[in-house]
N, C-alpha and C positions, 0 to 999 in steps of 0.2 A: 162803599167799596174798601175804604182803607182801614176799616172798623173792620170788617170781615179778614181781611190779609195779615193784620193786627194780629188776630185773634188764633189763625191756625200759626204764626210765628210763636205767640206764645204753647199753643198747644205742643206743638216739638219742643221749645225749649222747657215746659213742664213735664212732658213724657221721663220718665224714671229709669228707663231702661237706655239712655243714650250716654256712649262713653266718650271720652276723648281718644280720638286714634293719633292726636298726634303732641307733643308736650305746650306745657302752657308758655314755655321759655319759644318755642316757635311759632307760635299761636300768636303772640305778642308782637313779636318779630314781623310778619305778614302785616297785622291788625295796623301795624304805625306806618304801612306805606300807603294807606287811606288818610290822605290830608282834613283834618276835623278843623271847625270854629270851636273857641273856647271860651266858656262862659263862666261865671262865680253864680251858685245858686246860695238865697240868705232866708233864715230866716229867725225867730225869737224863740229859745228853749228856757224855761225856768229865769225870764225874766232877763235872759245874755243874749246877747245876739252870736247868731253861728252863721257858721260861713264854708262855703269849701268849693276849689275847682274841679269842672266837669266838661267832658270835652264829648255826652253824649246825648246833647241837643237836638232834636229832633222835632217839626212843624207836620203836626198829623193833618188835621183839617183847617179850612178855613170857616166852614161853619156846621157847628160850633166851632170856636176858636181853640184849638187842643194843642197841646205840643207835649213831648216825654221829656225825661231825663233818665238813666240809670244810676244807680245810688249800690256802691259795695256796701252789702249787710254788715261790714265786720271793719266801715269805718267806723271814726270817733263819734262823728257827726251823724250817725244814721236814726240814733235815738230822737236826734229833736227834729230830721224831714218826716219823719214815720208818725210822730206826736202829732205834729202841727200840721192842719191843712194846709195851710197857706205858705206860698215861700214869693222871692223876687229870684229873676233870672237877669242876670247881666251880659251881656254881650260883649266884650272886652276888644279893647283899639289894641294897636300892636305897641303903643306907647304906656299899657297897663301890664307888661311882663312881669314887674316885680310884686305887683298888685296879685298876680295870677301864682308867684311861684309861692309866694306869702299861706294864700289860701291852700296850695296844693298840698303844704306838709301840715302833719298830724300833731308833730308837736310844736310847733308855734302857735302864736296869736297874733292873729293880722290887728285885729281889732285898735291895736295901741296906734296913738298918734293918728287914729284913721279918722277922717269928720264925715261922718254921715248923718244921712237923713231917715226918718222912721215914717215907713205907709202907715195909711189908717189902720190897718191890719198888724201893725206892730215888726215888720220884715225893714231892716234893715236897707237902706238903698245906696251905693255905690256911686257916688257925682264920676262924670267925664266919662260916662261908659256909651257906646254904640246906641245901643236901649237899653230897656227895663222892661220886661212881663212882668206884672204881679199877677199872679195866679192862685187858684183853689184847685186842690189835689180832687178828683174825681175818681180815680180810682188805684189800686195798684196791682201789679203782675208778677207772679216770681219769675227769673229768669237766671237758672243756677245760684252763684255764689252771688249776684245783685236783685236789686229791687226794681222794678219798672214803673215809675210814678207816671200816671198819664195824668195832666193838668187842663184844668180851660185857666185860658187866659181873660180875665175880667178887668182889665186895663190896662195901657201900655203909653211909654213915652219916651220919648228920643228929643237929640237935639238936631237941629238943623244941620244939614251937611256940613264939613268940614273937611275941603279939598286934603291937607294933612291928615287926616286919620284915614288910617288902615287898620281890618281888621284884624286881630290876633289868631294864627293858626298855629298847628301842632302836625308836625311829622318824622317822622323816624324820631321820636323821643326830643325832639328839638320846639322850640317855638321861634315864629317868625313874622 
């Protein structure tokens, strides 16, 4: 069923003939009084590790294990999710804000002073985060000006609860 609803979502958002009736300055506007979780999606391009945050996480089924992400085509980083099957998804506590704001801009590099660990898959992993998907891309979907990666997820790990952590959300442009 979610595969089918999936699927005519994307069919409108492919249809060619659909305009914006309203600006993207107020589109945005609306869009950030839906409180999102926010995640770091990572993975290995030419040998570097990339990195970027995403606050459009999505758990499609439980089985198979599937989850999205949306990726703007006309980031920095779009070349090396689109290359590489494989990425990690991180989960972020609300004590990873600077972790979070690091990856949000284009032109820094979080990467400095960062110590992480590398999946067998070569994807970068973020210590102290909620979880981790490491995932294989299975397919993708246009959807305007972004990309719709739909992923399974083929392993996952967390650490044991931690009364103190909370997780990291995003609203009206803020994180909290």
């Amino acid at each position: 069923m979610a595969t089918g609803m999936l699927r005519s979502i994307l069919r409108v958002l492919q249809h060619k003939d659909i305009r914006m009736s309203v600006s993207e300055k107020d589109f945005r506007k609306v869009m950030g009084r839906f409180t999102t979780g926010v995640a770091v999606i990572t993975t290995q391009h030419q040998g570097k590790p990339v990195g970027v945050t995403i606050n459009t996480l999505t758990s499609v089924s439980l089985e198979p294990p599937l989850v999205l992400f949306c990726l703007g085509k006309r980031r920095h980083v779009f070349p090396a999710f689109f290359e590489n099957p494989h990425c990690a998804i991180h989960i972020l506590s609300s004590a990873q804000q600077d972790l979070c704001k690091a990856f949000a801009h284009s032109l820094s590099y979080p990467w400095d002073g960062l110590v992480y660990e590398t999946s067998k898959t070569g994807c970068p992993l973020i210590p102290s985060s909620l979880g981790i998907l490491h995932c294989r891309r299975e397919e993708t979907y246009g959807g305007g000006d972004h990309l719709i990666f739909l992923n399974h997820v083929e392993e996952i790990h967390w650490e044991e609860p931690d009364e103190g952590k909370k997780p990291l959300v995003y609203f009206q442009g803020n994180l909290a």
